[in-house]
C-alpha positions as CSV (number, residue, x, y, z in Angstrom):
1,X,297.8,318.8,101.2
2,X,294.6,316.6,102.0
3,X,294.3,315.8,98.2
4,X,298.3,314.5,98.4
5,X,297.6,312.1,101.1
6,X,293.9,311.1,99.4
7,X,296.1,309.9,96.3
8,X,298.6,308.2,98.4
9,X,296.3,306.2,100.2
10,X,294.4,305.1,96.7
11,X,297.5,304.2,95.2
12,X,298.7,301.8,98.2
13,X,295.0,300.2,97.8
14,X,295.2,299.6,94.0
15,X,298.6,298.7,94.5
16,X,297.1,296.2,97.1
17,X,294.5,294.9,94.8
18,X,297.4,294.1,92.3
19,X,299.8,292.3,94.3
20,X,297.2,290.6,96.6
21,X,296.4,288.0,93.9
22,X,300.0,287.3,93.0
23,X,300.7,286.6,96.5
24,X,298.2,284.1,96.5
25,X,299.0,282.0,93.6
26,X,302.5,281.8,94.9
27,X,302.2,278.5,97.2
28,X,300.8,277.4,93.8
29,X,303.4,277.9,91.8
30,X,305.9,276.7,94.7
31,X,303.9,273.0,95.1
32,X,303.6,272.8,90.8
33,X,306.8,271.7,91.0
34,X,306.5,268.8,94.1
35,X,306.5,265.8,92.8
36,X,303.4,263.4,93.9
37,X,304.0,260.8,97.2
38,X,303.1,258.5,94.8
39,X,302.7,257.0,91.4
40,X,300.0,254.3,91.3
41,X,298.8,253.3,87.7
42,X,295.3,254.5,86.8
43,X,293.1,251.7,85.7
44,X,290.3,253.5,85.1
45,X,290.3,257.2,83.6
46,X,286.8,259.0,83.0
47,X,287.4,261.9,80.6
48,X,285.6,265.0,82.1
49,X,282.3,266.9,80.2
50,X,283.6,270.2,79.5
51,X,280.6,272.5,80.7
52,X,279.0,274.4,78.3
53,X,279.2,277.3,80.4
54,X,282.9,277.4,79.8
55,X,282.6,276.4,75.7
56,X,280.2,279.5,75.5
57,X,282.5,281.7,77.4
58,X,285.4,280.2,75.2
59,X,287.1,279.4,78.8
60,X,290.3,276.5,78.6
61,X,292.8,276.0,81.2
62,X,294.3,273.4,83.6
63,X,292.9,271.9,87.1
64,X,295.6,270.6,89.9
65,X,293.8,268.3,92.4
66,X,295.6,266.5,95.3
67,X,293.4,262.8,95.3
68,X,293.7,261.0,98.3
69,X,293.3,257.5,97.0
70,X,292.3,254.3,99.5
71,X,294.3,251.3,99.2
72,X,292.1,249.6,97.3
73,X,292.2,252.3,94.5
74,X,288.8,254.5,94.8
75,X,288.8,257.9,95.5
76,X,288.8,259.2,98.9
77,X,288.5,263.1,98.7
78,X,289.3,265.6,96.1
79,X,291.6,268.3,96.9
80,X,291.7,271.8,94.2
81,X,294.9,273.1,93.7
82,X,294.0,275.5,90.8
83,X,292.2,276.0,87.8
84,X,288.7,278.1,87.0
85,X,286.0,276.9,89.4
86,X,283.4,276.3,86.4
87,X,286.0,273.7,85.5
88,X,287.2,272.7,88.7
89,X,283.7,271.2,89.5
90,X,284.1,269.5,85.5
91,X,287.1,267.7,86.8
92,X,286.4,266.7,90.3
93,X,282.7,265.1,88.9
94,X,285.0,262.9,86.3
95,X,287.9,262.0,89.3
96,X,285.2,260.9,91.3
97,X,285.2,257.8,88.8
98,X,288.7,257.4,88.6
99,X,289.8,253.6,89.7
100,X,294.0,252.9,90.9
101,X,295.6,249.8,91.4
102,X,295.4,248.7,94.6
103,X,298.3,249.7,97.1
104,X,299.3,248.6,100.8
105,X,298.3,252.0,101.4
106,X,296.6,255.4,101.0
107,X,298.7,257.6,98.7
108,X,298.0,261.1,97.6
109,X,298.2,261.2,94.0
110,X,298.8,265.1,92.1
111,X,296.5,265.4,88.8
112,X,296.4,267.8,86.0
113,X,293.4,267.8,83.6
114,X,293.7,269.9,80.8
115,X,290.5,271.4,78.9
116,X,290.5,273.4,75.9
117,X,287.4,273.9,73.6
């Protein structure tokens, strides 16, 4: 009987371990389809290095971030939504740089950067 309840409780922790992740990317999926507060017109756009960490390892995907962009058009903070985190630090290092048009305030602004080798 002991070995019946021993393989219970191991499959309700891999069965944990499965499901755990897909309940966190579910807010993700969820806010991928919110549209931005905002859409200011970029003026300046710096095209992110793609690491060579992530060439090597043949690694490509997408990066949400949440910018929170001052009035004046420079970047305030960098939220991730999503994406690898070798390439997530690729993208944040190029939004850093990115320039809006000025605004009569601060507006949130949704971005998706794409990198494939």
């Amino acid at each position: 009987m002991s070995n019946v309840v021993a393989l219970m409780k191991k499959q309700i922790a891999v069965s944990f371990f499965v499901l755990l992740p897909m309940l966190m990317l579910a807010p993700n999926c969820a806010r991928a389809q919110e549209t931005p507060e905002s859409n200011r017109k970029i003026l300046t756009r710096v095209i992110p290095q793609y690491p060579a960490l992530a060439r090597s390892l043949n690694i490509e995907g997408n990066v949400k971030a949440d910018v929170l962009v001052a009035a004046v058009g420079t970047v305030q903070s960098i939220e991730v939504k999503g994406g690898h985190p070798v390439l997530a630090k690729a993208a944040q290092d190029a939004l850093k740089r990115w320039k809006w048009e000025p605004a009569s305030h601060e507006t949130h602004e949704i971005i998706e950067i794409r990198f494939k080798p």
